[in-house]
C-alpha positions as CSV (number, residue, x, y, z in Angstrom):
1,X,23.1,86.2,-19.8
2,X,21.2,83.5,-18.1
3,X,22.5,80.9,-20.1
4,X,26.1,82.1,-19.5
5,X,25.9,82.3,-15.7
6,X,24.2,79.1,-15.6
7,X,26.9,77.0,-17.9
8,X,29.8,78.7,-16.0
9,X,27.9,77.4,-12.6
10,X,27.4,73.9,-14.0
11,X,31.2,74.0,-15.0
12,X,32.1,74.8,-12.0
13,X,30.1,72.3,-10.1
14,X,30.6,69.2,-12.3
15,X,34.0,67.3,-12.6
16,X,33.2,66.4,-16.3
17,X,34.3,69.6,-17.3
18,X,37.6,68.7,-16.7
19,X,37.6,65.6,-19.8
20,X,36.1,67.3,-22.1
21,X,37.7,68.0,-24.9
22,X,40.2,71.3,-25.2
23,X,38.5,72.6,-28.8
24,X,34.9,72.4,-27.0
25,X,36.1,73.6,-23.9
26,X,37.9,76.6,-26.2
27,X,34.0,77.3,-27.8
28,X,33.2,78.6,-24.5
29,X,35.1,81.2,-24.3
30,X,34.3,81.7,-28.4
31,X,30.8,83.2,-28.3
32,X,27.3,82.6,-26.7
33,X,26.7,79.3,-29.0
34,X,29.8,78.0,-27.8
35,X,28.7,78.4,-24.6
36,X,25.8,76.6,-25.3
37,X,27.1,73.8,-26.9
38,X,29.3,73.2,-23.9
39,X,26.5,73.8,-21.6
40,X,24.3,71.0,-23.8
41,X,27.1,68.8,-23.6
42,X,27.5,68.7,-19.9
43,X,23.6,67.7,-19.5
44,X,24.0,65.1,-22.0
45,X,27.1,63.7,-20.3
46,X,25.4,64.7,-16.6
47,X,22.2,62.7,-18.2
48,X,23.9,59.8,-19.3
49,X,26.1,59.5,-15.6
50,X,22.6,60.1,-13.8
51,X,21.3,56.9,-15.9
52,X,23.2,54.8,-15.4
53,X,23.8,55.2,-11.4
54,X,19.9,55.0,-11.6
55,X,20.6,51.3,-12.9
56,X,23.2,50.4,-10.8
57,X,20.9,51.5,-7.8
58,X,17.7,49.5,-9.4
59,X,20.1,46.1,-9.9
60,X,21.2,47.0,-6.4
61,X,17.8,47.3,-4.9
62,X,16.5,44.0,-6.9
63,X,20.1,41.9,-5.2
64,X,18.8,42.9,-2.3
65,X,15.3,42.1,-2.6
66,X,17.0,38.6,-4.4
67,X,18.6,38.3,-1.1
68,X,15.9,38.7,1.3
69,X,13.9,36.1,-0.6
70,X,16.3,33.6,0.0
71,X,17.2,34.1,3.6
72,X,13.5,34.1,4.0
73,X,12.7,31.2,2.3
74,X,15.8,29.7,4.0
75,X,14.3,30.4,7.5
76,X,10.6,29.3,6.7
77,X,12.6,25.7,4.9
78,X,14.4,25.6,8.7
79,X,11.5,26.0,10.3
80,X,9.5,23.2,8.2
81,X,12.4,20.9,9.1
82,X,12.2,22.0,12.4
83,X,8.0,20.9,12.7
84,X,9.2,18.0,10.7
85,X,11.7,16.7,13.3
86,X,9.6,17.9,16.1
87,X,6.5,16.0,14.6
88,X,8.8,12.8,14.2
89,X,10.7,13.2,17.3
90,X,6.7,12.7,18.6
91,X,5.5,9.9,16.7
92,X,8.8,8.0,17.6
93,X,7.8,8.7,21.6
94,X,4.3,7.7,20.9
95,X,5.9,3.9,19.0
96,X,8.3,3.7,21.8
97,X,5.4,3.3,24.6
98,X,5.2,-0.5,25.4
99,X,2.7,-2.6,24.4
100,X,0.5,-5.0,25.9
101,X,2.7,-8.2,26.5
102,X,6.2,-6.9,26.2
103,X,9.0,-7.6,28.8
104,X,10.2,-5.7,31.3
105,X,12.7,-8.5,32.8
106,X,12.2,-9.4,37.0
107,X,9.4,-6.4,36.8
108,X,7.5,-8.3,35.1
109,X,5.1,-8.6,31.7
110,X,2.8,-5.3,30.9
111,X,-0.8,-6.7,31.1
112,X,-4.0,-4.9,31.2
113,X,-4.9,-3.4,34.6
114,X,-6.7,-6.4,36.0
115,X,-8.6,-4.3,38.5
116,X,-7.7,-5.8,42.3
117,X,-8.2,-3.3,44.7
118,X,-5.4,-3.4,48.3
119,X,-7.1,-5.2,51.4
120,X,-6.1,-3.0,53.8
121,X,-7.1,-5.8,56.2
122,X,-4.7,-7.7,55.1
123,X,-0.9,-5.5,54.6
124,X,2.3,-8.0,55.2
125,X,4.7,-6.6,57.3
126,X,7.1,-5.7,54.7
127,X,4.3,-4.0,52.8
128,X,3.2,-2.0,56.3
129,X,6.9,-1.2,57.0
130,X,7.6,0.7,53.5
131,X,4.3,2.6,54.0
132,X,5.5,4.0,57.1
133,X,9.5,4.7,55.8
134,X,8.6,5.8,52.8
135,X,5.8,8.2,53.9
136,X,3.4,6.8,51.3
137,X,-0.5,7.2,52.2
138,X,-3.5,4.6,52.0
139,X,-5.3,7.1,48.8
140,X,-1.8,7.2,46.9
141,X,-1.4,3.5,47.1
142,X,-5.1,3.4,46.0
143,X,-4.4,6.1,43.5
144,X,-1.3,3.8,41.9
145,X,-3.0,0.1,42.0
146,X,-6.7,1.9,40.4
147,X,-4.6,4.2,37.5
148,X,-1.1,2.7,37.3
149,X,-0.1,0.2,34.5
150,X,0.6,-3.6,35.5
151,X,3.5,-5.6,35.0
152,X,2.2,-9.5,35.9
153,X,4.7,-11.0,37.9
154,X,5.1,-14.9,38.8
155,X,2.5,-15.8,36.3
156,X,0.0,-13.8,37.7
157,X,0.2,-14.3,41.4
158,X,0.9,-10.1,42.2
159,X,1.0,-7.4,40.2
160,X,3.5,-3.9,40.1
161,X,1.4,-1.0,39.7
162,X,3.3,1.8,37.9
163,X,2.7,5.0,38.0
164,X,4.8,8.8,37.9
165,X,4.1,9.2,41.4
166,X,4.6,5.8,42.8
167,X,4.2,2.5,42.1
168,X,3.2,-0.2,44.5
169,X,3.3,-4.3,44.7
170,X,-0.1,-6.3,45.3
171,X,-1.0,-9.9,45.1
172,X,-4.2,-11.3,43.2
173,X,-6.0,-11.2,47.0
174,X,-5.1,-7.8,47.8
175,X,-2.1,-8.1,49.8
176,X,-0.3,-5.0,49.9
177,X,3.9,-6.4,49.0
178,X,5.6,-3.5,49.1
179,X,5.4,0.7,48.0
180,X,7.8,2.5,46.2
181,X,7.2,6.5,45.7
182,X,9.0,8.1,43.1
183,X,11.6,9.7,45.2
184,X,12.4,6.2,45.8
185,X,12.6,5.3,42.1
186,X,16.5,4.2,41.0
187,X,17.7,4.5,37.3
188,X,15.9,1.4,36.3
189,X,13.0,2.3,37.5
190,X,12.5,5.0,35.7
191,X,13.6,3.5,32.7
192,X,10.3,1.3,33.2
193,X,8.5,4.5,33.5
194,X,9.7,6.0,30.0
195,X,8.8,3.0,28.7
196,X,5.3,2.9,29.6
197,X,4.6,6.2,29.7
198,X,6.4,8.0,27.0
199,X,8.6,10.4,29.4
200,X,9.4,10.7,33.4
């Protein structure tokens, strides 16, 4: 009895039922083995459909894992290129500083900072007019000639002291020439400061 109620539920509930052939189909109705021949056959066929969408979910499940692989070793390749360009985007700044000797046309020629300190004693009048238009202070043009970089002009006669702040002009005795803060600084000016100091 159980068997019966239970193959005509699983008939019932399966499509398969519906190909199988007429003579087995016809068993069922025959006698109690019939009915369990057509109930084995449904659990076979039922087994063999539960198989293979068991594969087709597992090859599924390992694209997907495929898939995540790649765009994850896709991102972490980007982001290596990214550090790499980065890192040479760097080192290129850092070779593009100027060096000791090199031009900068009527600025002058980058030398070492040779050390002359502004005689405020001694300011020429252009040099004390700028100061005053210009808003510049005695410690910032101390400041600039003490921690700028100098470009040597006529041969060595005054220097321009470059700085990001400011830069200021001074003469081997400590005459102050002229001041120039950095809201003063044109498009060529701070072209000298990318120059020597790697970015504005």
């Amino acid at each position: 009895h159980v068997l019966e109620e239970s193959a005509q539920t699983w008939q019932k509930e399966t499509s398969l039922a519906r190909g199988l052939d007429p003579a087995i189909a016809g068993i069922g109705g025959m006698n109690r083995f019939g009915r369990d021949v057509q109930r084995y056959v449904h659990m076979d066929l039922f087994a063999k459909e539960s198989n293979e969408l068991d594969a087709l979910r597992e090859m599924n499940q390992e694209g997907k894992v495929t898939a995540l692989d790649t765009r994850e070793a896709s991102t972490a390749e980007n982001v290596t290129s990214k550090a790499e360009v980065v890192g040479g985007a760097s080192a290129e700044g850092t070779e593009d500083i100027a060096q000791l000797g090199e031009s900068f046309g009527k600025q002058g020629v980058l030398v070492k900072n040779p050390g002359v300190k502004v005689d405020w004693s001694n300011v020429s009048d252009h040099g004390m007019q700028r100061l005053e238009q210009r808003g510049v202070s005695e410690a910032e043009v101390n400041s600039w000639v003490k921690n700028g970089k100098a470009l040597e002009q006529n041969g060595g006669s005054k220097w321009l002291y470059v700085t990001k702040q400011g830069a200021a002009v001074v003469a081997k005795d400590g005459t102050l020439v002229t001041v120039i803060p950095a809201a003063n600084y044109d498009a060529n000016m701070w072209s000298t400061v990318t120059r020597l100091f790697g970015s504005k």
